[in-house]
C-alpha positions in Angstrom: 17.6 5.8 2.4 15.9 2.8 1.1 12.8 1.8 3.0 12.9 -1.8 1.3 15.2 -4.3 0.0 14.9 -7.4 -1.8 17.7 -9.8 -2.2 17.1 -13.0 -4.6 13.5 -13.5 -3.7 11.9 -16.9 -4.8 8.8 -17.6 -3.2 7.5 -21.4 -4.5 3.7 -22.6 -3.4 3.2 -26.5 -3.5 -0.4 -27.8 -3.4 -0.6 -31.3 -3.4 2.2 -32.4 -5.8 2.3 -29.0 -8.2 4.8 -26.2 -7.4 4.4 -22.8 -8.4 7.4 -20.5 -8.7 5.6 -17.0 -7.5 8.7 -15.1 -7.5 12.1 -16.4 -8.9 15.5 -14.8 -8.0 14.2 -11.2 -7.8 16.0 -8.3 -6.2 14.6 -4.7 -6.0 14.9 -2.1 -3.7 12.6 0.8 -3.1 13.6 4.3 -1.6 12.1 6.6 0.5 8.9 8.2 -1.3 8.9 6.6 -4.0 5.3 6.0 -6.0 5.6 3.0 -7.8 3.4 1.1 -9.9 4.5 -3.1 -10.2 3.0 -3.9 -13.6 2.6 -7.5 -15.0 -0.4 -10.1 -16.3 -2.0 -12.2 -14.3 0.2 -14.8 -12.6 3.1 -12.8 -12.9 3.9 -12.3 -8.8 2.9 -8.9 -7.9 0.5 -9.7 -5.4 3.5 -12.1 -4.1 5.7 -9.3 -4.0 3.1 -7.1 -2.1 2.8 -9.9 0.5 6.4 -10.3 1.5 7.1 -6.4 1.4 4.3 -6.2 3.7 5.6 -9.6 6.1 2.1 -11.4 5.5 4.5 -14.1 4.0 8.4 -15.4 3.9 10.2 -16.0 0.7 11.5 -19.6 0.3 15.1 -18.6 -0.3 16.9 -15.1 -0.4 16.0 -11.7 2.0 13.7 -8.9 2.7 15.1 -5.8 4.7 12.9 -3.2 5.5 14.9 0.0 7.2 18.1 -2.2 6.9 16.6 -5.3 9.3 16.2 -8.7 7.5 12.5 -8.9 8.6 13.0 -12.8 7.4 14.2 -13.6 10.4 11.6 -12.5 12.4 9.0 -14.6 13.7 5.4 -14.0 13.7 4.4 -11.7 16.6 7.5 -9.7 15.2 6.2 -9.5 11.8 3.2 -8.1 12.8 4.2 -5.5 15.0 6.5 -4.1 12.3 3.6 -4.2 9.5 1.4 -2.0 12.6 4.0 0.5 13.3 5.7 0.6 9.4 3.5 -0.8 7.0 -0.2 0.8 5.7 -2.4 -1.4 3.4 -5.0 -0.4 0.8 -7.1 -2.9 -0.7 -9.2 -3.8 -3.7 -11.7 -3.9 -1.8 -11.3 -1.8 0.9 -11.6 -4.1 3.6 -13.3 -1.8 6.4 -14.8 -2.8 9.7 -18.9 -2.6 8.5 -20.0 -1.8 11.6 -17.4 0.9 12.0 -18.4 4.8 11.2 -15.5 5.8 8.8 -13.5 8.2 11.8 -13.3 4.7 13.8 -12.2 2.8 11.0 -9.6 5.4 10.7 -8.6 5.9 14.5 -8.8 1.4 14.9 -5.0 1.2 13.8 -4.1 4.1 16.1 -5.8 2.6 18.9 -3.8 -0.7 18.5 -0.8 1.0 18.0 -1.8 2.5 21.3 -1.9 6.3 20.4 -3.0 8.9 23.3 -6.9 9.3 22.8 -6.2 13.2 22.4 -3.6 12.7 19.4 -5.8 9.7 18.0 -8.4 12.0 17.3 -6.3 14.9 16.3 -4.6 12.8 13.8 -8.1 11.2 12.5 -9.5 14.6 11.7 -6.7 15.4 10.1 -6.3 12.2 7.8 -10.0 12.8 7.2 -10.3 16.0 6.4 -7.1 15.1 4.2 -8.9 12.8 2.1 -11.8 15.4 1.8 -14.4 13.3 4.1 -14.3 15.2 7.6 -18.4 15.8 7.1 -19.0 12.0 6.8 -17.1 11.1 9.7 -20.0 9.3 11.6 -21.0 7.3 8.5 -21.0 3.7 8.3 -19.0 2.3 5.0 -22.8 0.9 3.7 -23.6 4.6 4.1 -20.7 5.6 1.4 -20.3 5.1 -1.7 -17.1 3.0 -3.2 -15.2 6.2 -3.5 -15.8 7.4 -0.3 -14.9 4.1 1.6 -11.9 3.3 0.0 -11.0 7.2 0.7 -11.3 6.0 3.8 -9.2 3.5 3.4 -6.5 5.7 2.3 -7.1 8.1 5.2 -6.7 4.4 7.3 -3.5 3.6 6.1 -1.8 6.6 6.3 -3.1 7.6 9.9 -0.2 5.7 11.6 2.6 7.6 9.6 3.9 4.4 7.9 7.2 4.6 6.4 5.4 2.5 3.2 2.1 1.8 2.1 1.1 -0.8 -0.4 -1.6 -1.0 -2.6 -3.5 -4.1 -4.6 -5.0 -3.0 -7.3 -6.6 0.1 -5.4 -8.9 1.5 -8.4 -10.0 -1.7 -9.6 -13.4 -1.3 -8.2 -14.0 2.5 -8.7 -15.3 3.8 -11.9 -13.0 6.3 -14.0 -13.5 9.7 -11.9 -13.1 7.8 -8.1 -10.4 6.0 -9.6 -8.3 9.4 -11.0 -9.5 11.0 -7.5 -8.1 8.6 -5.6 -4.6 8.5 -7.1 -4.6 12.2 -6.8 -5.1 12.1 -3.0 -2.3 9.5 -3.0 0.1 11.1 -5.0 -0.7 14.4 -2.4 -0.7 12.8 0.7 3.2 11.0 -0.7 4.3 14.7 -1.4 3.1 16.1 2.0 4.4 13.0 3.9 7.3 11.4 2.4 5.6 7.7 2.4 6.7 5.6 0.0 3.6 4.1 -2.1 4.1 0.5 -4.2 1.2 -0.4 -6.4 0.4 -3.7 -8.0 -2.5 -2.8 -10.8 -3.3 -3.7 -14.5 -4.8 0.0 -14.7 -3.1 2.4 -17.2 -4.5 5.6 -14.5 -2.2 4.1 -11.5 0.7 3.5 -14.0 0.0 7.4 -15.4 0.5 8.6 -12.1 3.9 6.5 -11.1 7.2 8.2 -11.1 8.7 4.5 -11.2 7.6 1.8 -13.1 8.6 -2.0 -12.3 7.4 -4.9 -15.0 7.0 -8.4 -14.0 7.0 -11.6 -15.9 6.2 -15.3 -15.0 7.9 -14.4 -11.6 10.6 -12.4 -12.9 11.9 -8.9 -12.9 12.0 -7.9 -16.9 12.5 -4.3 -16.2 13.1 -2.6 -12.7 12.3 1.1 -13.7 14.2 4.1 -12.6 12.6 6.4 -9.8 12.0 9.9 -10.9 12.6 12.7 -8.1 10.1 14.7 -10.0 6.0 13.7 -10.2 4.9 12.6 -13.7 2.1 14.2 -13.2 0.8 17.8 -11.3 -0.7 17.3 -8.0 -4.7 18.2 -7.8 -6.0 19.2 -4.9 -8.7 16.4 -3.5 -12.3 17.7 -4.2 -14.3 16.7 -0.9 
């Protein structure tokens, strides 16, 4: 079943009397657990793409279905509850709450989707001790390092069970060894839980690790990639 289609995207931004064509025509649709790296220079719309997957923004023309509903036609307050219930997010930067310890930054999307407090905390132990953190629990993010936090931010994203999670340039601020470590926990965590991952990164370890790769140029699709049923690459287990 496909998790997300695309249907002649273009997404144009004006500012002041320039347009930019973001995304022009594309179509692509992503199955069930796929892991997928979206792979293009600067300027070439893969941040764009990541943005209307995720319903932050609406294409000017054409249609985005996610689970077979055309999510273009849904206003605001709709667009967010789906991205809550659906959608997990992994940043560059990891984006956690600072004055969060890291189990509360997990358990935050579970208590807004509005989780019983006895399965919120089952299920952020779990995603902790997933992502090999369970004995930093009660530490604030300026307490981790970069790997650790955006760990966390992995463990964040997939605590609500989304059917996708999307990722903008997630290794771009971790050195080699955080970086390899935490595509390995991805590429676990998709095998144990069926999520489909969708990557936008210039970095040759995320690409190594995709079973599909999609190339984009000056807003266009130049080569959509096939998805592989098998991993590229052998899971490792996360080292805590």
């Amino acid at each position: 079943m496909s998790v997300i289609q695309l249907e002649n995207i273009t997404k144009i931004y004006t500012i002041g009397e320039v347009e930019t064509r973001a995304l022009d025509d594309v179509s692509l649709t992503f199955e069930e657990g796929e892991f997928t790296a979206l792979v293009g220079p600067s300027g070439s719309g893969k941040t764009t793409l990541l943005q209307l997957m995720g319903c932050l923004d609406k294409p000017n023309r054409g249609v985005v279905k996610i689970h077979g509903r055309d999510v273009t036609r849904f206003n605001a307050n709709q667009r967010a509850d789906l991205r809550r219930e659906m959608i997990g997010f992994i940043f560059q930067f990891f984006a956690l709450v600072p004055v969060l310890t890291a189990y509360e930054n997990v358990e935050l999307p579970l208590l807004l989707n509005g989780v019983p407090a006895a399965e919120r905390h089952e299920r952020t132990l779990e995603m902790l001790e997933a992502v090999g953190l369970a004995d930093r629990a009660d530490h604030r993010p300026d307490q981790l390092s970069g790997g650790e936090q955006q760990r966390v931010a992995i463990a964040r994203a997939l605590g609500p069970r989304p059917a996708l999670v999307l990722a903008d340039e997630p290794t771009a601020n971790l050195d080699t060894a955080n970086g390899t470590q935490a595509m390995e926990i991805m590429q676990r965590l998709n095998q144990q839980t069926g999520t489909a991952f969708i990557f936008a990164t210039h970095d040759p370890r995320v690409v190594a690790f995709a079973r599909r790769v999609v190339k984009l140029r000056d807003g266009r699709v130049i080569d959509n990639g096939s998805a592989e049923k098998t991993p590229a690459m052998a899971v490792t287990p996360a080292s805590p």
